[in-house]
DSSP file (Angstrom, degrees, kcal/mol; ACC not computed):
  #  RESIDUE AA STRUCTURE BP1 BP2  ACC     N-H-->O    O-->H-N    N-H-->O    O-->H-N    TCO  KAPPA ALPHA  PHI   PSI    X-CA   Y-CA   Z-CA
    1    1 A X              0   0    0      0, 0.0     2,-0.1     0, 0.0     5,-0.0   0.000 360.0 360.0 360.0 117.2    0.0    0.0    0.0
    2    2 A X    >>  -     0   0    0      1,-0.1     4,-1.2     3,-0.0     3,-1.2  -0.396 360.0-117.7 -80.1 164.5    1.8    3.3   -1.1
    3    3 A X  H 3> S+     0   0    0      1,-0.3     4,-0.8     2,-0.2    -1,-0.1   0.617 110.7  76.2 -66.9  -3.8    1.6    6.1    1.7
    4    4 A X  H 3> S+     0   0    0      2,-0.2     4,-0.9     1,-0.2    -1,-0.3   0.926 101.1  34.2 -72.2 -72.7   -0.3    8.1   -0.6
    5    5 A X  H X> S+     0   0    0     -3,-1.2     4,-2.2     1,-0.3     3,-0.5   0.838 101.7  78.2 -80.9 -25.2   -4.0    5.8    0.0
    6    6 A X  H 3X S+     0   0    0     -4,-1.2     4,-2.3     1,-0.3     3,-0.3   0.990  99.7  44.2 -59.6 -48.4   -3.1    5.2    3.7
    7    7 A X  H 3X S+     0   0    0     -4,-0.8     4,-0.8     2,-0.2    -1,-0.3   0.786 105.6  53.9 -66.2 -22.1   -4.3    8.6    4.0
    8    8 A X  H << S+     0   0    0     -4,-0.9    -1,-0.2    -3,-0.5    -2,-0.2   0.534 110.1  55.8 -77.7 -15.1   -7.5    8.4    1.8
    9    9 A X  H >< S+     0   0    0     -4,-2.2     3,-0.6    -3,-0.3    -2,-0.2   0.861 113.3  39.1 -95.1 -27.1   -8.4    5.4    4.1
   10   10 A X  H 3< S+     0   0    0     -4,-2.3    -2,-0.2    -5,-0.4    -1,-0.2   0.735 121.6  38.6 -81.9 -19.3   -8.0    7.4    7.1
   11   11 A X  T >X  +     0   0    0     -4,-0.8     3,-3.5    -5,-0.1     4,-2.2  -0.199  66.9 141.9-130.2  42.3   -9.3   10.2    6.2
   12   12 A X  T <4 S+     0   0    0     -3,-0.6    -1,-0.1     1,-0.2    -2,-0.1   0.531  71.5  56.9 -56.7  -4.3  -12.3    9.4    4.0
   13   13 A X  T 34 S+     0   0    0     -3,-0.1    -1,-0.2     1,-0.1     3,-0.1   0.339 107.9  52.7-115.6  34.5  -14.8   12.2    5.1
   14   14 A X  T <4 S+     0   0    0     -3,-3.5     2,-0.9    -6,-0.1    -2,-0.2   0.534 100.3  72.4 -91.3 -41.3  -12.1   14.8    4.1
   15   15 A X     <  +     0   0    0     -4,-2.2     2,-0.5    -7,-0.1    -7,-0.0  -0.503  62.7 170.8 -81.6 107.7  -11.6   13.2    0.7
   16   16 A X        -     0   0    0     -2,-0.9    -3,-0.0    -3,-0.1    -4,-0.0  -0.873  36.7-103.5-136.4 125.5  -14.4   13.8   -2.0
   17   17 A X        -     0   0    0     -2,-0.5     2,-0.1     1,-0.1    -2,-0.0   0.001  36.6-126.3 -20.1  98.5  -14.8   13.1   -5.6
   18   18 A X        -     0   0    0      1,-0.1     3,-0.2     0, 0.0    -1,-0.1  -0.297  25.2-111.4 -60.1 135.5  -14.5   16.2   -7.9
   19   19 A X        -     0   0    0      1,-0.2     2,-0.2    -2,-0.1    -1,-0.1  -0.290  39.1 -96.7 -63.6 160.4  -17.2   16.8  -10.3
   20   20 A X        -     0   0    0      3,-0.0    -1,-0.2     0, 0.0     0, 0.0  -0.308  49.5-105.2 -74.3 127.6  -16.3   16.4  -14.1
   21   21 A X        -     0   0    0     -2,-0.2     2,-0.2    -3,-0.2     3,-0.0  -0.413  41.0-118.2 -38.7 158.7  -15.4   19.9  -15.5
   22   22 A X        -     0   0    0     -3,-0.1     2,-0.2     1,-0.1     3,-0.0  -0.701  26.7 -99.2 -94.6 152.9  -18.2   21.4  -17.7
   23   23 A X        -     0   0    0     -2,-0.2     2,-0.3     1,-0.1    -1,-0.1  -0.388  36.4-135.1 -83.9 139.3  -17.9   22.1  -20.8
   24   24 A X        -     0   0    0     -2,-0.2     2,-0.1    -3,-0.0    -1,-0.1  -0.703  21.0-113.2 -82.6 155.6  -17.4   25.5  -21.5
   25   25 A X        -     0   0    0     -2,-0.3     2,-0.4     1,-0.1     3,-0.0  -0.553  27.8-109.6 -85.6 148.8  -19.1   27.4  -24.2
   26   26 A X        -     0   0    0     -2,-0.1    -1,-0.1     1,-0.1     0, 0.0  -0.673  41.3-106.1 -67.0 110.9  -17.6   28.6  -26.9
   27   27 A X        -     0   0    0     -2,-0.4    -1,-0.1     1,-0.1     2,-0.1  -0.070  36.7-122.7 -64.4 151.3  -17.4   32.6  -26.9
   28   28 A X        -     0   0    0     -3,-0.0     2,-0.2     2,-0.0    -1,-0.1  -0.423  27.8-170.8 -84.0 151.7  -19.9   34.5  -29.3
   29   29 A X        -     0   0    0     -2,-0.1     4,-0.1     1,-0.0    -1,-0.0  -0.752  42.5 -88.0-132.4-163.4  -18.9   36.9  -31.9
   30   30 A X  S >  S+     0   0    0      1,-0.3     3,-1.2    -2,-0.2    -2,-0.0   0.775 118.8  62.6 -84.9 -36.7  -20.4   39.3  -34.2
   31   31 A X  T 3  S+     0   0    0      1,-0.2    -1,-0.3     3,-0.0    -3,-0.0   0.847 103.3  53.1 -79.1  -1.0  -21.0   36.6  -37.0
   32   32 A X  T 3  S+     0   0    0      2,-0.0     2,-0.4     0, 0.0    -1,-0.2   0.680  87.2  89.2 -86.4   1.5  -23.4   34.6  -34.6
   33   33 A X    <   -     0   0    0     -3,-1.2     2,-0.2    -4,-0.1     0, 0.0  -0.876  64.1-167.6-122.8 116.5  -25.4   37.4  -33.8
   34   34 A X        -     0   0    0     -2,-0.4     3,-0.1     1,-0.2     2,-0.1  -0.427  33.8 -79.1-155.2 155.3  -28.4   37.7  -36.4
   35   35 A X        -     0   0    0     -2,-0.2    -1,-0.2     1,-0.1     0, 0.0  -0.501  59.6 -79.5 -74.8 160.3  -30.9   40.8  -36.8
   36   36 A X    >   -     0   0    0     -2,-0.1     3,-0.5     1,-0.1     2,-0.3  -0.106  47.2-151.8 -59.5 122.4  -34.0   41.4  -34.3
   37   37 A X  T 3  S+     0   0    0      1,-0.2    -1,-0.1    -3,-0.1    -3,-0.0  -0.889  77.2  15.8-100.3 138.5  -37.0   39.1  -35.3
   38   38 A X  T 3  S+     0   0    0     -2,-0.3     2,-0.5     1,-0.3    -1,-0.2   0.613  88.1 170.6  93.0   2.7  -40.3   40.3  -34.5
   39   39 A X    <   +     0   0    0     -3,-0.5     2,-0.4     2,-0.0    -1,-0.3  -0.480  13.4 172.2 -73.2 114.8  -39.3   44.0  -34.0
   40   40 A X        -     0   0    0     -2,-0.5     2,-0.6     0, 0.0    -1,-0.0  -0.917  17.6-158.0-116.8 130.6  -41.7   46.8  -33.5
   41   41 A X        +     0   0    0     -2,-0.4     3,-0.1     1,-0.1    -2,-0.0  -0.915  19.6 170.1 -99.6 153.2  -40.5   50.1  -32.6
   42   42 A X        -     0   0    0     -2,-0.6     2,-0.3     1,-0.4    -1,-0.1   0.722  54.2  -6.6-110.0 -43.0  -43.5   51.8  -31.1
   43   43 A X        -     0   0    0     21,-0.1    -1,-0.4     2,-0.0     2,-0.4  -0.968  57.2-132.8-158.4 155.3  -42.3   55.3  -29.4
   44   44 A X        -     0   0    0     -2,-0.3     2,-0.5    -3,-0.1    -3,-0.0  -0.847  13.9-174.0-101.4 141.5  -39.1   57.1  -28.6
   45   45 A X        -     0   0    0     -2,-0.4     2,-0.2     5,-0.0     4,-0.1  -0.857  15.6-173.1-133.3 109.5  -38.2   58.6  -25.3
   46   46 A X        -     0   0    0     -2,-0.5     3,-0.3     2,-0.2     4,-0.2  -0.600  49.3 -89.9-106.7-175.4  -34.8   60.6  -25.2
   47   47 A X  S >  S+     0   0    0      1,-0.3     3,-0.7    -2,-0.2     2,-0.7   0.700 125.0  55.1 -82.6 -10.6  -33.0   62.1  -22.7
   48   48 A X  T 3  S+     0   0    0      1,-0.3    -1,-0.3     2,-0.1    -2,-0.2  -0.713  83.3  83.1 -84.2  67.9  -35.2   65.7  -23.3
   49   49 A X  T >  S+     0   0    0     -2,-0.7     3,-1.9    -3,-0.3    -1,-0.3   0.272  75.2  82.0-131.0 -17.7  -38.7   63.9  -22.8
   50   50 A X  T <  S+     0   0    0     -3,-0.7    29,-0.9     1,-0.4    -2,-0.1   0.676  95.1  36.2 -71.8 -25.7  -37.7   64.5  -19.0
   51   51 A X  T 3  S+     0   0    0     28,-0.1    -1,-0.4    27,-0.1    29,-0.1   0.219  91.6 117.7-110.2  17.1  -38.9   68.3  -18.9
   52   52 A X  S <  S-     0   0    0     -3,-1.9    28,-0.2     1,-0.2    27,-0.2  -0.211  77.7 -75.2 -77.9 174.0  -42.0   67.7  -21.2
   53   53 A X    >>  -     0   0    0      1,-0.1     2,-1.4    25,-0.1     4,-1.1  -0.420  30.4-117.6 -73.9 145.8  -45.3   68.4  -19.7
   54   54 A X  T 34 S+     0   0    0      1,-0.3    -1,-0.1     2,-0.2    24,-0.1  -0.314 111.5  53.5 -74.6  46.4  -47.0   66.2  -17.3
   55   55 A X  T 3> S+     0   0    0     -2,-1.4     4,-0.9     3,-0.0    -1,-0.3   0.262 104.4  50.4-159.1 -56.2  -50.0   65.8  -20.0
   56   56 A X  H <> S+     0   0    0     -3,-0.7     4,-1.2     2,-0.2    -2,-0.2   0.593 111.2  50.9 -84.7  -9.6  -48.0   64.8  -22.8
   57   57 A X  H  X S+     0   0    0     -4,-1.1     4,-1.8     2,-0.2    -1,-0.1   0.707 107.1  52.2 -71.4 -24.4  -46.2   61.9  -20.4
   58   58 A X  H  > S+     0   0    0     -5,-0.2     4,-2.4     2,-0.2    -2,-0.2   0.771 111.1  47.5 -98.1 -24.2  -49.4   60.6  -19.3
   59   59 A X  H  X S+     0   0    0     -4,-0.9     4,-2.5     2,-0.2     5,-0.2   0.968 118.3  45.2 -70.2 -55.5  -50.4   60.3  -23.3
   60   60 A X  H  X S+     0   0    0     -4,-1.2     4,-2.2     2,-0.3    -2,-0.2   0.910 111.2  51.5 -31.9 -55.3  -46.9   58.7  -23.8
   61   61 A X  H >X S+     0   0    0     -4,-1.8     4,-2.1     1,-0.2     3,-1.5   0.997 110.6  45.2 -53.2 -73.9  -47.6   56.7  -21.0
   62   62 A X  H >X S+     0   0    0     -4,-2.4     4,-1.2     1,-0.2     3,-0.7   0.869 106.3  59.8 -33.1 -61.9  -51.0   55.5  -22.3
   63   63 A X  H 3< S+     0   0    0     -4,-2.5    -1,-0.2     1,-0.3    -2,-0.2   0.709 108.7  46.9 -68.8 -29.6  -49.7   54.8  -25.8
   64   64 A X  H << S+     0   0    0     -4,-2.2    -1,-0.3    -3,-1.5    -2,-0.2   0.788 111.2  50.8 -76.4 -37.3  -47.0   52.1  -24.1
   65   65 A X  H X< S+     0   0    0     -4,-2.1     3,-0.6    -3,-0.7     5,-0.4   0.584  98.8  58.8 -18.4 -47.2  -49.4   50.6  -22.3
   66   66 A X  T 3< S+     0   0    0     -4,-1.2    -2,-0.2    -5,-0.3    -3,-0.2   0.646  99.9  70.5 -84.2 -20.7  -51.9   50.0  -25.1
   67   67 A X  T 3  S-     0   0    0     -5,-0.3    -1,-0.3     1,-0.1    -2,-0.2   0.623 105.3-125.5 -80.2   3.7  -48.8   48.0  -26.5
   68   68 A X  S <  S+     0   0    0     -3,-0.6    -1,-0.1     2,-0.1     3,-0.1  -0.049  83.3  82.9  85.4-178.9  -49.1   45.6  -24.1
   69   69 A X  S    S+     0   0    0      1,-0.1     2,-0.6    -3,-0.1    -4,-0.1   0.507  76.1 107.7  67.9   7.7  -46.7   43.7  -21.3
   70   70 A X        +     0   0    0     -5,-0.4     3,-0.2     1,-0.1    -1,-0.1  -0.895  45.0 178.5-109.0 101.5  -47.7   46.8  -18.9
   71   71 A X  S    S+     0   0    0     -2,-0.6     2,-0.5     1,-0.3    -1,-0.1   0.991  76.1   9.0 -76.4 -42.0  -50.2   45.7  -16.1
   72   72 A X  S    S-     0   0    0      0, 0.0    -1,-0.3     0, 0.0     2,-0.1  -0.965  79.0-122.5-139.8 138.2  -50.3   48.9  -14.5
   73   73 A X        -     0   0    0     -2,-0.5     2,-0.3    -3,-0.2   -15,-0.0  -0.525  30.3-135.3 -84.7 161.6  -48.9   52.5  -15.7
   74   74 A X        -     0   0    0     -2,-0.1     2,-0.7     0, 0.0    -1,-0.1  -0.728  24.6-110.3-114.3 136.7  -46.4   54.2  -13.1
   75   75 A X        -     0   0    0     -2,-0.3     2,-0.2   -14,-0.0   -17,-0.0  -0.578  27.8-152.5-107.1 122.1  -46.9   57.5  -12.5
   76   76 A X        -     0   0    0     -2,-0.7     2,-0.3   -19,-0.1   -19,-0.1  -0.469  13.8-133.4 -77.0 143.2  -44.2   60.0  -13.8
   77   77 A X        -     0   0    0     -2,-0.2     2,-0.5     1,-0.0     5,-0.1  -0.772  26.0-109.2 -77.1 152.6  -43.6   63.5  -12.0
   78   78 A X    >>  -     0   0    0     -2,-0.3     3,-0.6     1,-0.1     4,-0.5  -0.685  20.3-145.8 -98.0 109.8  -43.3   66.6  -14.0
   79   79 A X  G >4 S+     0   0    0    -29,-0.9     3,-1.3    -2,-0.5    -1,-0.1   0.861  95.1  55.6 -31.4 -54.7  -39.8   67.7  -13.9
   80   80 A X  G 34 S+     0   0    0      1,-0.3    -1,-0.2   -28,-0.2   -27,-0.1   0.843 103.4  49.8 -66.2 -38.0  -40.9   71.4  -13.9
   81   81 A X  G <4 S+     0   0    0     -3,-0.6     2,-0.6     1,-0.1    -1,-0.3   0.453  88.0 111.5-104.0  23.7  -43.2   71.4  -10.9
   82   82 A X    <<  -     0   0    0     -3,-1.3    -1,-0.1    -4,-0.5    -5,-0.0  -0.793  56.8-152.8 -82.5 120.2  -40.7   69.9   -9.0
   83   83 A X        -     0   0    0     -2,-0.6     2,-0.2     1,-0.1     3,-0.1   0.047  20.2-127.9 -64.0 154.2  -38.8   71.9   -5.9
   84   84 A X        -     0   0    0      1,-0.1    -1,-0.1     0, 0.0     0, 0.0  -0.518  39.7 -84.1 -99.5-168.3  -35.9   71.0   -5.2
   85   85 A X        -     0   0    0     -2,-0.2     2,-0.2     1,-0.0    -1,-0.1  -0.493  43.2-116.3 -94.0 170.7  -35.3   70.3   -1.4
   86   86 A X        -     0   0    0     -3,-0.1     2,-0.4     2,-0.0    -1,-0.0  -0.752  22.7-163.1 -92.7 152.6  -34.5   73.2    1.2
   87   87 A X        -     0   0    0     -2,-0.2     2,-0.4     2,-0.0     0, 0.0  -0.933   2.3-156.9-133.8 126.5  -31.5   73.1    2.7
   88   88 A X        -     0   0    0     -2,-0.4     2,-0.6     0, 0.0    -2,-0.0  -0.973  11.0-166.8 -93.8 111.0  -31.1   75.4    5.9
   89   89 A X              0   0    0     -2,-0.4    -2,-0.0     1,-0.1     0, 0.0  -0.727 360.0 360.0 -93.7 124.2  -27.7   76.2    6.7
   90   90 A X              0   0    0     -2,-0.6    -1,-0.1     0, 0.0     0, 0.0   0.581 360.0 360.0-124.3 360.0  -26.8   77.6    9.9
């Protein structure tokens, strides 16, 4: 018996079987990557939509909605009639 397994017999509930590597995936590039299926664009929102009027968000809002996957619309605040906090300084 080499001195090697005298120690796997003594200390069998230290010693445990490694799982078999998994396979790794092969990394993607650009020529696996195929064009959008099934794509509708429906509305754009850029980064100015932020200060539009609370009237024309809530139509926005509605029109995304009506596209479906929205159970309930979230209600935006209007940039403009928000204060900003007071700060008292003393």
């Amino acid at each position: 018996m080499a001195g090697g397994d005298i120690w796997v017999q003594w200390f069998t509930c230290c010693v445990t079987q490694q799982p078999p590597p998994r396979r790794r995936r092969p990394p993607i590039d650009r020529s696996m990557i195929g064009l959008p299926q099934n794509f509708q664009h429906t509305a754009h929102i850029g980064s100015s939509d932020v200060a539009m009027g609370s009237r024309h968000l809530v139509a926005l809002q509605n029109h995304m909605q009506s596209k479906g996957g929205y159970d309930t619309a979230v209600p935006i605040e209007d940039a403009a009639s928000r204060q900003a906090p007071t700060v008292t300084v003393t």
